[in-house]
ChimeraX commands (.cxc) that place a marker at each C-alpha (Angstrom):
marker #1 position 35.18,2.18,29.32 radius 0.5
marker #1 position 31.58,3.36,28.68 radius 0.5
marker #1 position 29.30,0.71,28.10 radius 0.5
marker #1 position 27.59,-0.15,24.65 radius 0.5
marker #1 position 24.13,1.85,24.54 radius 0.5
marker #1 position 21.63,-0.19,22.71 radius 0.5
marker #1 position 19.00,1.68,20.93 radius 0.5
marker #1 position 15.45,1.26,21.93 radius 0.5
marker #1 position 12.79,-0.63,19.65 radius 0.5
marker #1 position 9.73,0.32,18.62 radius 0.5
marker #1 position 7.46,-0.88,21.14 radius 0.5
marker #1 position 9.41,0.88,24.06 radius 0.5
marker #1 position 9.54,3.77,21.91 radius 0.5
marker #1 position 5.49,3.63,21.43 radius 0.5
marker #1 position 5.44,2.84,25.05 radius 0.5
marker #1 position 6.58,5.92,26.12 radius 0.5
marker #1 position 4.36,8.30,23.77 radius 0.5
marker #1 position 1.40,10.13,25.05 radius 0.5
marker #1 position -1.97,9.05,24.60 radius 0.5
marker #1 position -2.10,11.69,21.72 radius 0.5
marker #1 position 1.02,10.90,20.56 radius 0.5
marker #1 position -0.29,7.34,20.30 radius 0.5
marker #1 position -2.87,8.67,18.03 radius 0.5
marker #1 position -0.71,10.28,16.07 radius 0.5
marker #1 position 1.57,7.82,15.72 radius 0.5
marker #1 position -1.41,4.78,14.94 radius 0.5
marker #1 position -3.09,7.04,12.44 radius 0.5
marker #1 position 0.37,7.69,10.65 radius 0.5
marker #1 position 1.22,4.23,10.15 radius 0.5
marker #1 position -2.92,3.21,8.77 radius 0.5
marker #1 position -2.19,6.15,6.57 radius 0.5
marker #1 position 1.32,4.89,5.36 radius 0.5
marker #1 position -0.02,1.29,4.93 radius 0.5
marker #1 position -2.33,2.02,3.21 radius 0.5
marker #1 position -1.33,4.35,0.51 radius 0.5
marker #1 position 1.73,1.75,0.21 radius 0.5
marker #1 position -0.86,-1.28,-0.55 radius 0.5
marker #1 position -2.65,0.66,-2.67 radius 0.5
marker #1 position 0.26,1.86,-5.06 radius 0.5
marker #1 position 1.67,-1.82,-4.67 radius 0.5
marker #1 position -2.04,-3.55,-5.48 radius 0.5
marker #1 position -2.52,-0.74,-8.21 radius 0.5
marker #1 position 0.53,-1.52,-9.85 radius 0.5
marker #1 position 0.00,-5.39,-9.96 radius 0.5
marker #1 position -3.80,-4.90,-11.45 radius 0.5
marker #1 position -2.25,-2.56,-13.98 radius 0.5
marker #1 position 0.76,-4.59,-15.11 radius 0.5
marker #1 position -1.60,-8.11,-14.80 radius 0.5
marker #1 position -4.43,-6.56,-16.95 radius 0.5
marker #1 position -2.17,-5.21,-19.69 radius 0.5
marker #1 position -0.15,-8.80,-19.94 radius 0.5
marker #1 position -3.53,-10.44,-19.91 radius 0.5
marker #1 position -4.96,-8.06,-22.84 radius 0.5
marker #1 position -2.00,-8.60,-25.20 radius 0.5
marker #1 position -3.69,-11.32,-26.77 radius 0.5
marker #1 position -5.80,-8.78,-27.87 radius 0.5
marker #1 position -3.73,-6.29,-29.25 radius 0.5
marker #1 position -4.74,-6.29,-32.68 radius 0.5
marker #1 position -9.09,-5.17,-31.54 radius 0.5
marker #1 position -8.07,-2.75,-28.64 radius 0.5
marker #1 position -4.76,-1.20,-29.62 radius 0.5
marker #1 position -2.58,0.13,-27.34 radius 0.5
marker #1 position -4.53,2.80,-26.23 radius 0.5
marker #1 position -7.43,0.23,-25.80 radius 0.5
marker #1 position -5.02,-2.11,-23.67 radius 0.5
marker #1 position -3.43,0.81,-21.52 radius 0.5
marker #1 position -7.30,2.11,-20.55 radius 0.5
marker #1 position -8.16,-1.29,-19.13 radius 0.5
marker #1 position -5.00,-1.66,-17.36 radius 0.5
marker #1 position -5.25,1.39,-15.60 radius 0.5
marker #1 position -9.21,0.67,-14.97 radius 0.5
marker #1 position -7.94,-2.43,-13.70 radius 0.5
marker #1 position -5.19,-1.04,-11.58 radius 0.5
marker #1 position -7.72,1.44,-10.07 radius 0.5
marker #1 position -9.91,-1.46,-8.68 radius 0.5
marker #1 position -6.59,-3.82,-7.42 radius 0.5
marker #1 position -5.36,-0.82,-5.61 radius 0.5
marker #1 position -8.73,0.25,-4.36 radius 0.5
marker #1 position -9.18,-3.78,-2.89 radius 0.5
marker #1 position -5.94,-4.26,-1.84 radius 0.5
marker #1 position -6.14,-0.84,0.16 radius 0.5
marker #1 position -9.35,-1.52,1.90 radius 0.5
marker #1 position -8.07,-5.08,3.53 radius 0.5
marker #1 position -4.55,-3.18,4.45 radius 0.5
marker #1 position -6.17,-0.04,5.85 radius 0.5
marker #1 position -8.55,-2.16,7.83 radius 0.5
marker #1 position -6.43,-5.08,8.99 radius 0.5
marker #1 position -3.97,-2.05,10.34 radius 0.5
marker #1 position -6.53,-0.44,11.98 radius 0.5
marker #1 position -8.16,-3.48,13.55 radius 0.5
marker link #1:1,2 radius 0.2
marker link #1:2,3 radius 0.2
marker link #1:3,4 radius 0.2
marker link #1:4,5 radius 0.2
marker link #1:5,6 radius 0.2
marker link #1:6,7 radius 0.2
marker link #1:7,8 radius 0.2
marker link #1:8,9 radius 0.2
marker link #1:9,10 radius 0.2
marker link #1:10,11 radius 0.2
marker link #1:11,12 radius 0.2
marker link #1:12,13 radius 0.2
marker link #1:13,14 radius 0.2
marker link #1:14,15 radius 0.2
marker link #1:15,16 radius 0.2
marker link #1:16,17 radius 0.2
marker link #1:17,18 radius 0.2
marker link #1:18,19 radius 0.2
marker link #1:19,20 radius 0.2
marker link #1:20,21 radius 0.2
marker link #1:21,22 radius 0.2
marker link #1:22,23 radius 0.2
marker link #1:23,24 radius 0.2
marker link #1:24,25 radius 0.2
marker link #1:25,26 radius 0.2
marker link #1:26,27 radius 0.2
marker link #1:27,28 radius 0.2
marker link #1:28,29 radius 0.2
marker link #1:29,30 radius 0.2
marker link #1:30,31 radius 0.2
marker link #1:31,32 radius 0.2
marker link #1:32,33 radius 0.2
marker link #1:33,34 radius 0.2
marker link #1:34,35 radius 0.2
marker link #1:35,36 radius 0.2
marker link #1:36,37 radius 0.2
marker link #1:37,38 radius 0.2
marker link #1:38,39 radius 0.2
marker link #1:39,40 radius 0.2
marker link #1:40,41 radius 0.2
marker link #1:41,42 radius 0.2
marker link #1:42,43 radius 0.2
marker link #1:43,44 radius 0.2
marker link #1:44,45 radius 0.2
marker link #1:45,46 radius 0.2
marker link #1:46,47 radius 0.2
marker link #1:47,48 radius 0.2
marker link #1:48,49 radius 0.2
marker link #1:49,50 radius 0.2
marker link #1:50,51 radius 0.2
marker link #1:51,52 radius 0.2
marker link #1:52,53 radius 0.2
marker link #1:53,54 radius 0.2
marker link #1:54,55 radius 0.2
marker link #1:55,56 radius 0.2
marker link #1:56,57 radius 0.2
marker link #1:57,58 radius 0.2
marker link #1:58,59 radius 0.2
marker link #1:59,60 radius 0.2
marker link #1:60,61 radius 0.2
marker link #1:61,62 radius 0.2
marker link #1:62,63 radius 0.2
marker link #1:63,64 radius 0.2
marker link #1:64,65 radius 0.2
marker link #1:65,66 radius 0.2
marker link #1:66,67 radius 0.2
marker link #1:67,68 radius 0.2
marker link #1:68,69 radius 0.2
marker link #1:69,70 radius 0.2
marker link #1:70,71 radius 0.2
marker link #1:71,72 radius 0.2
marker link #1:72,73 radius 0.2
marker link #1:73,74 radius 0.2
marker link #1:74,75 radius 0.2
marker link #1:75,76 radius 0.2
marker link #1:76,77 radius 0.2
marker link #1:77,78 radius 0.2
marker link #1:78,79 radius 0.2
marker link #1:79,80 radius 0.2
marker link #1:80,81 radius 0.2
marker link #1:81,82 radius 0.2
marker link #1:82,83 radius 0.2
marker link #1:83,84 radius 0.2
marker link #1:84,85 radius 0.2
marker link #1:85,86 radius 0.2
marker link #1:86,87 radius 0.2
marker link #1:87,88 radius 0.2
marker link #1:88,89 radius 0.2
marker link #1:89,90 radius 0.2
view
């Protein structure tokens, strides 16, 4: 009988790449992380803020609460991406 083939992992599949290949490859996955981090950061700033604002419901509104959420989501996503994007990179 044939013997069981075991898939390579990723290092010995990023070991046999091509220097460009390797650039490809690195600048993909800083790319990936950090669009991830920043939809994932983005969506904890905007779901924190707008629990945090309820108390104030009855000044701002909905419309009140919902624009500092999402200025608040803006900023998480923006932080959280920078510290992703460079701790992949680095």
């Amino acid at each position: 009988s044939e013997p069981e083939r075991v898939p390579p992992d990723y290092q010995a599949m990023r070991a046999n790449l091509s220097p460009l290949g390797k650039v490809i490859a690195g600048s993909c996955e800083v790319g990936v992380t950090t669009g991830m981090s920043y939809a994932s950061s983005g969506m904890l700033g905007y779901f924190g803020m707008g629990v945090w604002q309820l108390k104030s419901i009855g000044e701002l509104g909905m419309k009140g609460i919902h624009a500092k959420a999402v200025t608040s989501g803006k900023s998480w996503g923006e932080l959280g991406a920078y510290f992703s994007g460079f701790g992949c990179a680095a």
